[in-house]
PADO-817543 format. One record per atom (N, C-alpha, C): residue in one letter; x, y, z. Coordinates in nm, 4 decimals. Last residue first. Layout:
<recs>
 rest     east    north       up
    A        X        Y        Z
...
</recs>
This chain:
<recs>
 rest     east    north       up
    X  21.1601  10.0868  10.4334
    X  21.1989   9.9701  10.4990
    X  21.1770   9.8838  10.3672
    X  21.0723  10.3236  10.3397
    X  21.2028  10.3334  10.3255
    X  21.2427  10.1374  10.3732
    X  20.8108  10.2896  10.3438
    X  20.8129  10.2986  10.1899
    X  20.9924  10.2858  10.2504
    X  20.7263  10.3479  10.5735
    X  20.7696  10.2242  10.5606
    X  20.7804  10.1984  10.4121
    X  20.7884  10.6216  10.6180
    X  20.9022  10.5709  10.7051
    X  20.8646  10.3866  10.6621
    X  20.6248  10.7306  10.4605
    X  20.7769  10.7524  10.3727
    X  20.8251  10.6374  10.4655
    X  20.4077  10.6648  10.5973
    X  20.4009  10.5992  10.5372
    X  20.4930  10.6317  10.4469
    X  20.4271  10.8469  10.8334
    X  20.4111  10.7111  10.8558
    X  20.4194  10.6242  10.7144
    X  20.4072  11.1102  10.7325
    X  20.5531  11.0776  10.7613
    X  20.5207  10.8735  10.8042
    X  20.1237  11.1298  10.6696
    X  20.2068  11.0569  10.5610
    X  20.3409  11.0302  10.5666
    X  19.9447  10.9006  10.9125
    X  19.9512  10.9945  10.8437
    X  20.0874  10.9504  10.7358
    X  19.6546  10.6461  10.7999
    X  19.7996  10.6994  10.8361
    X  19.8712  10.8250  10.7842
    X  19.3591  10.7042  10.7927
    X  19.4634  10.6171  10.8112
    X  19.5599  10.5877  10.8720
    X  19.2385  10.9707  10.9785
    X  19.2518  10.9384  10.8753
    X  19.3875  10.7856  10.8792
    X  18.9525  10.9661  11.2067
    X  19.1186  11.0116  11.1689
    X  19.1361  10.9244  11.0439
    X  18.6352  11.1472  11.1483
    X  18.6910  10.9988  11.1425
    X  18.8468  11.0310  11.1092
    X  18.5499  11.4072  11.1744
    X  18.5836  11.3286  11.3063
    X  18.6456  11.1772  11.3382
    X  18.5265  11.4629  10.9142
    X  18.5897  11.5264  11.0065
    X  18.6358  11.4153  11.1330
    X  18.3242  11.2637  10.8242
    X  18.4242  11.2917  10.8101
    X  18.5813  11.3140  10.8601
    X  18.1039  11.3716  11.0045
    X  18.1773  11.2142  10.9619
    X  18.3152  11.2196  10.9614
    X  18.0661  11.6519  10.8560
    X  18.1215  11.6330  11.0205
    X  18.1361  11.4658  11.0563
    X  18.0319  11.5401  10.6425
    X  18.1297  11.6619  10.6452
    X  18.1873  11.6096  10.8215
    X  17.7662  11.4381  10.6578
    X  17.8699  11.3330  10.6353
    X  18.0356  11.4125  10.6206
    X  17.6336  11.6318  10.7361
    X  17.6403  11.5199  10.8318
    X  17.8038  11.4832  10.8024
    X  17.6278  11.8306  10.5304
    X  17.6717  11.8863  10.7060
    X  17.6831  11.7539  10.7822
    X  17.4347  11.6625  10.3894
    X  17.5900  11.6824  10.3202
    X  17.7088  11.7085  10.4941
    X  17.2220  11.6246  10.5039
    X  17.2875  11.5168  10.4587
    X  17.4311  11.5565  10.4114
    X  17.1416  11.8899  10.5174
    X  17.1511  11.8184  10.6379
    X  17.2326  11.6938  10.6086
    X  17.0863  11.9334  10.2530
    X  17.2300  12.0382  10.3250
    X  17.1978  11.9553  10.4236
    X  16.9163  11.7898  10.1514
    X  17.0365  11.7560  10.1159
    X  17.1494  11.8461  10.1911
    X  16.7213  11.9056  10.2982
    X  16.7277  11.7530  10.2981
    X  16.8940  11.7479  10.2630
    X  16.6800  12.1047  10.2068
    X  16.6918  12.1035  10.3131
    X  16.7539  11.9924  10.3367
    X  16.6236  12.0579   9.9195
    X  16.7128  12.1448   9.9916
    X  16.7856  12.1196  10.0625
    X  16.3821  11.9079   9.9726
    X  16.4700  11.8315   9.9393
    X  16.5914  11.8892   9.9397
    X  16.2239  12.1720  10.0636
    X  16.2371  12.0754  10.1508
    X  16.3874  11.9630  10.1055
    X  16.2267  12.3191   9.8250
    X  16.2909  12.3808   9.9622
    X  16.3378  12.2405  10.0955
    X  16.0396  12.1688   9.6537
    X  16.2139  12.2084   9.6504
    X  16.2623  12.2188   9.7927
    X  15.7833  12.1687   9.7445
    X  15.8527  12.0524   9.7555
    X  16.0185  12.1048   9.7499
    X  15.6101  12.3945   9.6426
    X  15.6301  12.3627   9.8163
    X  15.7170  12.2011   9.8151
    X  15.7142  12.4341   9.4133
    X  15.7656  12.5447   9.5579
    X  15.7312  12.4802   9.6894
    X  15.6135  12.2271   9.3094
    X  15.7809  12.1885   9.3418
    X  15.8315  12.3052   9.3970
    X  15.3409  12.2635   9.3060
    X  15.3747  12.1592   9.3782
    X  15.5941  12.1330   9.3801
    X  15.3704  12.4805   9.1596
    X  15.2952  12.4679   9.3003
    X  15.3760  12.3431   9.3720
    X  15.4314  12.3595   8.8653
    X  15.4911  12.4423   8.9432
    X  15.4741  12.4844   9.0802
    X  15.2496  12.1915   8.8134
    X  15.3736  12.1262   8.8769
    X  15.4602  12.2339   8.9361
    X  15.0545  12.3499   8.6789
    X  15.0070  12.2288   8.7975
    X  15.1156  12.1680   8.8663
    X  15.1660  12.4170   8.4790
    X  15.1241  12.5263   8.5553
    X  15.0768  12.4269   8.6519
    X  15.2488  12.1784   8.3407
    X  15.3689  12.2544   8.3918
    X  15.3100  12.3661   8.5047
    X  14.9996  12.0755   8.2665
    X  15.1306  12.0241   8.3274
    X  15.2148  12.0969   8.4192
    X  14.7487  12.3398   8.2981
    X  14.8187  12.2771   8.1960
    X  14.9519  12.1874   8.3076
    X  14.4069  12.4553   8.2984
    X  14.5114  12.3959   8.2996
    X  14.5841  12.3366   8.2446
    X  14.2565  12.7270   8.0768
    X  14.2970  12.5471   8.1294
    X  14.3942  12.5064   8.1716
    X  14.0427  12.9770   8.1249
    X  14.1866  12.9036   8.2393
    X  14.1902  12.7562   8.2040
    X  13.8308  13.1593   7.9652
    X  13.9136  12.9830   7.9796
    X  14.0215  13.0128   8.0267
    X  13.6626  13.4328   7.9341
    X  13.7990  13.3938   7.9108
    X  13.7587  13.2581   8.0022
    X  13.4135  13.5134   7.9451
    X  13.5023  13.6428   7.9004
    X  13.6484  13.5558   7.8681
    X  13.0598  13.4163   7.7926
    X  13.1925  13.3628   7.8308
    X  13.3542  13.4970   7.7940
    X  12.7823  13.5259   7.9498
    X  12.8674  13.5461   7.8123
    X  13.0498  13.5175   7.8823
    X  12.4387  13.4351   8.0078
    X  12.5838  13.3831   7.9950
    X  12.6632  13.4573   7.8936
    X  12.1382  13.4704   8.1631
    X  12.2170  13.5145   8.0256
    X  12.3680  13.4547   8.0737
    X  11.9560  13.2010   8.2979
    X  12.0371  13.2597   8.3253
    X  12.1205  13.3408   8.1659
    X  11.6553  13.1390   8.4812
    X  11.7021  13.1474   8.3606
    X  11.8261  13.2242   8.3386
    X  11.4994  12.9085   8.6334
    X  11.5733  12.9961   8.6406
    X  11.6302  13.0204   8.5113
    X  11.2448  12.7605   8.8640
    X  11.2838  12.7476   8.7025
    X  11.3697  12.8742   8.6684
    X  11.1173  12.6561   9.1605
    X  11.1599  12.7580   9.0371
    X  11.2519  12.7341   8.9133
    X  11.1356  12.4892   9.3706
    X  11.0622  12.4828   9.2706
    X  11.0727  12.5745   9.1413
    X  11.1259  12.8105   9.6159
    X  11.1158  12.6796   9.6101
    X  11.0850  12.6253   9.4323
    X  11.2280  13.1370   9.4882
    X  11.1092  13.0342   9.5494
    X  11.1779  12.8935   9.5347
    X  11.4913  13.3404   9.5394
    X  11.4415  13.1954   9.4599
    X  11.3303  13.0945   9.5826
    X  11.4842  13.5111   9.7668
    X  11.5098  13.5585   9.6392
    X  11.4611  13.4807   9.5600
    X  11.4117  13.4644  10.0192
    X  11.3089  13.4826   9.9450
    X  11.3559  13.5819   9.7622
    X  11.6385  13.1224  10.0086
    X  11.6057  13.2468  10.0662
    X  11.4313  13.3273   9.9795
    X  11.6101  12.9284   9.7424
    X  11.7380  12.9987   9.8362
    X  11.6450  13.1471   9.8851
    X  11.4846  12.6119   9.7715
    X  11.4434  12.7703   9.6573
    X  11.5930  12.8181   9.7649
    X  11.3810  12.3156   9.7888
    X  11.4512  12.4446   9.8888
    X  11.4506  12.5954   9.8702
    X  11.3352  12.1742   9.5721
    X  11.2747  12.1910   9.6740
    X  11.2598  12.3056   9.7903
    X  11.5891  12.3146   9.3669
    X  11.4830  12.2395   9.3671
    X  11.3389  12.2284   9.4887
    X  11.8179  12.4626   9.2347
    X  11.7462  12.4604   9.3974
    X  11.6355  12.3711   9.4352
    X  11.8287  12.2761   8.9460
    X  11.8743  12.4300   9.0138
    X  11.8596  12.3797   9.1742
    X  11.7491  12.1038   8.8171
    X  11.8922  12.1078   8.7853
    X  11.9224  12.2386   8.9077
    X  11.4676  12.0835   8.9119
    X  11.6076  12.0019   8.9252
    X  11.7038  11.9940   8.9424
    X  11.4171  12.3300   8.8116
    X  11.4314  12.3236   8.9241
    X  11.5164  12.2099   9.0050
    X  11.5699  12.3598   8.5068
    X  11.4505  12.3460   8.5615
    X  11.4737  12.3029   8.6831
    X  11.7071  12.6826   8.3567
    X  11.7315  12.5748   8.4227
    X  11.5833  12.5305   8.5017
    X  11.8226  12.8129   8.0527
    X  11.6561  12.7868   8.1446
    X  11.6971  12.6778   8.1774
    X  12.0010  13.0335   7.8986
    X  12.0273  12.8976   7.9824
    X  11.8956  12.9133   8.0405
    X  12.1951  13.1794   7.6587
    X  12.0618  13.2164   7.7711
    X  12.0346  13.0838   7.7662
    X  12.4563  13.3161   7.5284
    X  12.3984  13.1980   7.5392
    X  12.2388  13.2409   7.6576
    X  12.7919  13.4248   7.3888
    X  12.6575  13.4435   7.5053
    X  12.5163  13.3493   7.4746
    X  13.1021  13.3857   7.3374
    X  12.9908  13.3538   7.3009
    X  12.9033  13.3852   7.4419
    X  13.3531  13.4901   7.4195
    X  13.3103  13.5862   7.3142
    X  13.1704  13.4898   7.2633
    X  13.5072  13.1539   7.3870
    X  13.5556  13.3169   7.4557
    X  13.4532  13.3768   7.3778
    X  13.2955  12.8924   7.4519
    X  13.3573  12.9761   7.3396
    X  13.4438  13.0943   7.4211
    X  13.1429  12.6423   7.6026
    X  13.0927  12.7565   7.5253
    X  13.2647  12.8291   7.5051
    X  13.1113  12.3722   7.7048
    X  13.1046  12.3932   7.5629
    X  13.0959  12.5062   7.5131
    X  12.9652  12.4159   7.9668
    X  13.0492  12.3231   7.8901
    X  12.9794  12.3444   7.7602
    X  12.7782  12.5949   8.1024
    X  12.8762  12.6492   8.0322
    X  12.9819  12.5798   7.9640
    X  12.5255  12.4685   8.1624
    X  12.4889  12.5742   8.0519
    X  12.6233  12.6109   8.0502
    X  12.6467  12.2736   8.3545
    X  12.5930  12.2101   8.2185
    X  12.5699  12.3103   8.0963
    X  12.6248  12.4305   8.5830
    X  12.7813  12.4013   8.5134
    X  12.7406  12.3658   8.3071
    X  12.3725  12.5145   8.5915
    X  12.4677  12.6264   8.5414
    X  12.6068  12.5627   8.4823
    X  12.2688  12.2592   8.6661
    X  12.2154  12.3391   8.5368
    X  12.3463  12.4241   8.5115
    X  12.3850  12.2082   8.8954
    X  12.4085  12.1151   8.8116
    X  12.3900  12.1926   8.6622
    X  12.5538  12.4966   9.0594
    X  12.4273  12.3825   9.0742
    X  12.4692  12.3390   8.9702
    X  12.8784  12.4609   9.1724
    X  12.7698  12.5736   9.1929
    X  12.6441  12.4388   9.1373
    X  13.0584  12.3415   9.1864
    X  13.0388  12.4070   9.3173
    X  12.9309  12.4853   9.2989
    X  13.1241  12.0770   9.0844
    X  13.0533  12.1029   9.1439
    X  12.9932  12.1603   9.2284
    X  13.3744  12.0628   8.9194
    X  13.3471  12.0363   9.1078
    X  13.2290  12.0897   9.1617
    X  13.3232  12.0865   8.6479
    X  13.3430  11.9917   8.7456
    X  13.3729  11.9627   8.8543
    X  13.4954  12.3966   8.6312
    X  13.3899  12.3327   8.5673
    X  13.4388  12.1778   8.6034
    X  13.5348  12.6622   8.8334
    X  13.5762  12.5894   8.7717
    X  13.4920  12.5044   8.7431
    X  13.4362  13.0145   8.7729
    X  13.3774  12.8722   8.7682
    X  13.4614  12.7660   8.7314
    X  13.4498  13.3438   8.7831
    X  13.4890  13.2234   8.7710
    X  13.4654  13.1096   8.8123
    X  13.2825  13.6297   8.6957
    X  13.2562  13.5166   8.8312
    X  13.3386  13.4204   8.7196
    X  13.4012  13.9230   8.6159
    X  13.3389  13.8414   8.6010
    X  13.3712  13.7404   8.7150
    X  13.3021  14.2347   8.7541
    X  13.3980  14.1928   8.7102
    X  13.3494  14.0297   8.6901
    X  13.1042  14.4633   8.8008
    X  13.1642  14.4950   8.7038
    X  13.2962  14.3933   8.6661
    X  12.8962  14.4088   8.9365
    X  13.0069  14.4283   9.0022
    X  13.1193  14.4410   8.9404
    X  12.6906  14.3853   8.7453
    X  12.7122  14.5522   8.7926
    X  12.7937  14.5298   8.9224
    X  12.7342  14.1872   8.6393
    X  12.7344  14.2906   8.5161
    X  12.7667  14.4059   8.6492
    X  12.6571  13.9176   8.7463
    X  12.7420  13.9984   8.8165
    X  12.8297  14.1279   8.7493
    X  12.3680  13.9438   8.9044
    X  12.4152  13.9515   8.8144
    X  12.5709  14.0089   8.8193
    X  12.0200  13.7995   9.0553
    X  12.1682  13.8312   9.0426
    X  12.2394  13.8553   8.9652
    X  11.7444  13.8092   9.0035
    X  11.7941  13.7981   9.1073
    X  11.9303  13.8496   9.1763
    X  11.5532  13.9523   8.8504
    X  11.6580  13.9616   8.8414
    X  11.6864  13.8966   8.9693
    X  11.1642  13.8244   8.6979
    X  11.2980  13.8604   8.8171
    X  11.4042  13.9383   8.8211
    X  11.0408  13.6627   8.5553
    X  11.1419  13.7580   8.4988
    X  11.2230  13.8938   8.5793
    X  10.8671  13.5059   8.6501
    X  10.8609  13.6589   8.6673
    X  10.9495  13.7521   8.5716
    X  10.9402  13.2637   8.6014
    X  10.8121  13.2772   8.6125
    X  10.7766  13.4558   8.6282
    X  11.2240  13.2222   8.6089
    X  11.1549  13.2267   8.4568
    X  10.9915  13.2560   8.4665
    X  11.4003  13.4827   8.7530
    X  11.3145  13.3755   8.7912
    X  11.2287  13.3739   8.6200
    X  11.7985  13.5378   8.6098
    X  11.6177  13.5966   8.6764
    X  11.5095  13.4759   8.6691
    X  12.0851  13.6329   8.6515
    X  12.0002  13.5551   8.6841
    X  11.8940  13.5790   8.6788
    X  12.3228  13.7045   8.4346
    X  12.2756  13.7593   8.4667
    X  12.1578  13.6335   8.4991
    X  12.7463  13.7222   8.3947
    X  12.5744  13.6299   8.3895
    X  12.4745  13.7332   8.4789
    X  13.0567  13.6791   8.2969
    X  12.9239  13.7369   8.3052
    X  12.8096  13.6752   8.2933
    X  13.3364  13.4264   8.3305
    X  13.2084  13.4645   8.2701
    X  13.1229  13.5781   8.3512
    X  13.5476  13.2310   8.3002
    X  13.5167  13.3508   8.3415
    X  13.4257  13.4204   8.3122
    X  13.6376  12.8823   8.3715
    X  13.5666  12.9873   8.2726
    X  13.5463  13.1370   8.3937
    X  13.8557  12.6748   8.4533
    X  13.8022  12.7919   8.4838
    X  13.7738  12.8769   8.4072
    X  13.8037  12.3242   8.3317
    X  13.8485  12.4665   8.2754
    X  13.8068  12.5394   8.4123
    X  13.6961  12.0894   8.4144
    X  13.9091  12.1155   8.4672
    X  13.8919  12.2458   8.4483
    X  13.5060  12.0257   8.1661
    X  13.5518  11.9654   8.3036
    X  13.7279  12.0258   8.3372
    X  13.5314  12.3123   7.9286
    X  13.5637  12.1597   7.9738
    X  13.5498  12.1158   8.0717
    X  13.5035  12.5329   7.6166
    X  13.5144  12.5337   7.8269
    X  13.4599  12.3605   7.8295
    X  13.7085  12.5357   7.3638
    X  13.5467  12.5234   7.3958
    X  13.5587  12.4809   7.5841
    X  13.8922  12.6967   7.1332
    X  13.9044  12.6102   7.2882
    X  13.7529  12.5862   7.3033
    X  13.8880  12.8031   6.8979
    X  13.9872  12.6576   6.9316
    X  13.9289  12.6127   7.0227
    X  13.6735  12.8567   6.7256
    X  13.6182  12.8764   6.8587
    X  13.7553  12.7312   6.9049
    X  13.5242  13.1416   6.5347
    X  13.6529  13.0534   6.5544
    X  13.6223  12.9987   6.6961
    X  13.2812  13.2708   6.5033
    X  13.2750  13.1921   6.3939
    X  13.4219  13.1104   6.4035
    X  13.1178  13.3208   6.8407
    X  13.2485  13.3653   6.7438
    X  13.2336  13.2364   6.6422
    X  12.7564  13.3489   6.9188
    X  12.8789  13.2386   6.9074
    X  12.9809  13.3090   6.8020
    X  12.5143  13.4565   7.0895
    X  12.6197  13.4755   6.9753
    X  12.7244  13.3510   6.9811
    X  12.2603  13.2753   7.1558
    X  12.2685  13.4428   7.1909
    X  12.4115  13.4785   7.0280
    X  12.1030  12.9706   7.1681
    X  12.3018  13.0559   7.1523
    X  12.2384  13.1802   7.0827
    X  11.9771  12.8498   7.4542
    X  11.9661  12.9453   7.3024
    X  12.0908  13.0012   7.3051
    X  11.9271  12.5213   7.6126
    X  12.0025  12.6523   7.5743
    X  11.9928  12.6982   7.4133
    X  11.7281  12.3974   7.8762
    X  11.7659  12.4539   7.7647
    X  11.8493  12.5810   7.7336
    X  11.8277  12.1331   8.0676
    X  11.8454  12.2568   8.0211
    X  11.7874  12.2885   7.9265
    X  11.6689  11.8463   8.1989
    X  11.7314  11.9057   8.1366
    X  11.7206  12.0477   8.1484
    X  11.5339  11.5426   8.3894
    X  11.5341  11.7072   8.3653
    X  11.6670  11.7448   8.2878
    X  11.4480  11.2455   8.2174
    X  11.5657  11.3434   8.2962
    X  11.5425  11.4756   8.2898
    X  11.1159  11.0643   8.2513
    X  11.2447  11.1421   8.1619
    X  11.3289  11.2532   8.2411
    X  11.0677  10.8095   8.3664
    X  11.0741  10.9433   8.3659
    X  11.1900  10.9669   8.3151
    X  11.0026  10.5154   8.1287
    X  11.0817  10.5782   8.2358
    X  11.0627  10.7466   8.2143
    X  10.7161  10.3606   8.0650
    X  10.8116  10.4700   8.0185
    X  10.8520  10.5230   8.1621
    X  10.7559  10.0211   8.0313
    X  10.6876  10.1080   8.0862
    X  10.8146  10.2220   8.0765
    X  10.8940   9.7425   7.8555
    X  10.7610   9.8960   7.8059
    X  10.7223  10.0139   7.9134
    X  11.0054   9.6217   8.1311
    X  11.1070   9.7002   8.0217
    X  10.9762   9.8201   7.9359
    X  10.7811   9.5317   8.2713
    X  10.8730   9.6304   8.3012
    X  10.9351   9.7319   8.2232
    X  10.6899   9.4005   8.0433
    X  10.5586   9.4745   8.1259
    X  10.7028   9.5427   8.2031
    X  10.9232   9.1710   7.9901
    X  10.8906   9.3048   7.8585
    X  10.7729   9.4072   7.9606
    X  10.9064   9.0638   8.2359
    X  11.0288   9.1264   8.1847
    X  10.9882   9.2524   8.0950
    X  10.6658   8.9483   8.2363
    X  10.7104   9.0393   8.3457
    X  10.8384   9.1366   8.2996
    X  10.6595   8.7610   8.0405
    X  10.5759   8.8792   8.0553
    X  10.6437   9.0122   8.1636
    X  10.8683   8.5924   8.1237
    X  10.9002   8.6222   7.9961
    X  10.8219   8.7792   7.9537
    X  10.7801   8.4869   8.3488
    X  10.9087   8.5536   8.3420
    X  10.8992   8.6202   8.2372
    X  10.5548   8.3383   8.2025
    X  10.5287   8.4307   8.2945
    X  10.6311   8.5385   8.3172
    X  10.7008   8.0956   8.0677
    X  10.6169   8.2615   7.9439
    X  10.5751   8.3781   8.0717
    X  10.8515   8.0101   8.2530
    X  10.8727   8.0712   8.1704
    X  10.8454   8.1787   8.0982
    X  10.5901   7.8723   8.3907
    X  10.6601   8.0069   8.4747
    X  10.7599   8.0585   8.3535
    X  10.5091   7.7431   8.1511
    X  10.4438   7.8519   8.2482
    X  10.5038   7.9328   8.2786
    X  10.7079   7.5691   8.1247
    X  10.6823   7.6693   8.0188
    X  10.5858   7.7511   8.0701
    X  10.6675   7.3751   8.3558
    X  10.8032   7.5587   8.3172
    X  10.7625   7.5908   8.2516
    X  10.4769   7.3318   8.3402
    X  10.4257   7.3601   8.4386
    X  10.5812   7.4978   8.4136
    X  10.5423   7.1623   8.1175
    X  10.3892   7.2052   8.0787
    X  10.4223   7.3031   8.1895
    X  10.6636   6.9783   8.2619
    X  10.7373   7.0740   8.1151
    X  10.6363   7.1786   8.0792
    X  10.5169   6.8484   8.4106
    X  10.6488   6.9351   8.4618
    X  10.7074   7.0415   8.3622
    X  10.3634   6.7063   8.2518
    X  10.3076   6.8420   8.3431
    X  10.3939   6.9098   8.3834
    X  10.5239   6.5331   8.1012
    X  10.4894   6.6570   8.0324
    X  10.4168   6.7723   8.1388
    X  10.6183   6.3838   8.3588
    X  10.6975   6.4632   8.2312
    X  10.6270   6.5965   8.1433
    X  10.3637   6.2432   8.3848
    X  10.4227   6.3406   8.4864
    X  10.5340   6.4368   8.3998
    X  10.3279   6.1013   8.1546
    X  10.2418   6.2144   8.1860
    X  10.3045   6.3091   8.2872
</recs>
């Protein structure tokens, strides 16, 4: 009898574990804020598509989705804003509304406060909480490449190993120099004659 109360007494805490697990796992997780995006135009060729690494160049125009605003744009500084894509320098929504877009595609992006300013809003341009909507039209992709990433790095490296090697050469010159040499060569007819 003691046997079966013990077995009797896990299969308890068992089927109990067993509840707890699935009563967690069924309960609906909040769902992730997202973007939405409407493709405005898209070119019918599109080799490159903007990436983590790219610097996109782009036109945009900002306005509050509750007013239809303008906040910002950079159409009437007449030149485009570059973005490199994955450092995170601007908010989460905007990088997210330009991976994947085209040279010559425009797009309109609704970011939800999440993805944007969220709590904070910026100044009394963007309320707290706001929902933003941004036009996009991609003017040009910077991707990096090997060679354009190594070239930086061997102007500021050459000069030095340069350096390096004219100090090493001027050494072993003045070594050299200062070490006498064997024998000279009337010393060595006079025992070539013996």
């Amino acid at each position: 009898m003691v046997t079966l109360s013990s077995s009797s007494s896990s299969f308890q805490h068992l089927l109990v574990l067993v509840l707890l697990i699935l009563s967690v796992s069924c309960q609906k997780k909040k769902a992730e804020p997202t973007i939405t995006i409407e493709e405005i135009t898209k070119p019918d060729d599109c080799p490159q598509q903007a990436q983590d690494g790219d610097t996109v160049y782009i036109h945009y125009t900002g306005s509050l989705a509750s007013s239809g605003k303008v906040f910002d744009t950079s159409k009437e500084r007449g030149e485009p804003m570059a973005v490199q894509l994955g450092t995170g320098r601007t908010i989460p929504g905007f990088e997210q509304g330009l991976r994947g877009m085209c040279v010559g595609q425009s797009r309109k992006v609704t970011i939800p406060p999440e993805l944007a300013y969220g709590d904070k809003g910026v100044s009394p341009l963007i309320p707290p909480r706001s929902t933003l909507v941004f036009e996009l039209e991609c003017m040009h992709i910077d991707r990096p490449t090997i060679v354009r990433d190594f070239v930086p790095f061997l102007q500021a490296v050459l000069p030095v190993f340069l350096l390096i090697g004219v100090v090493v050469y001027l050494y072993y010159r003045a070594q050299s120099a200062s070490t006498p040499t064997t024998q000279p060569k009337a010393d060595k007819k006079k025992r070539k004659a013996n």
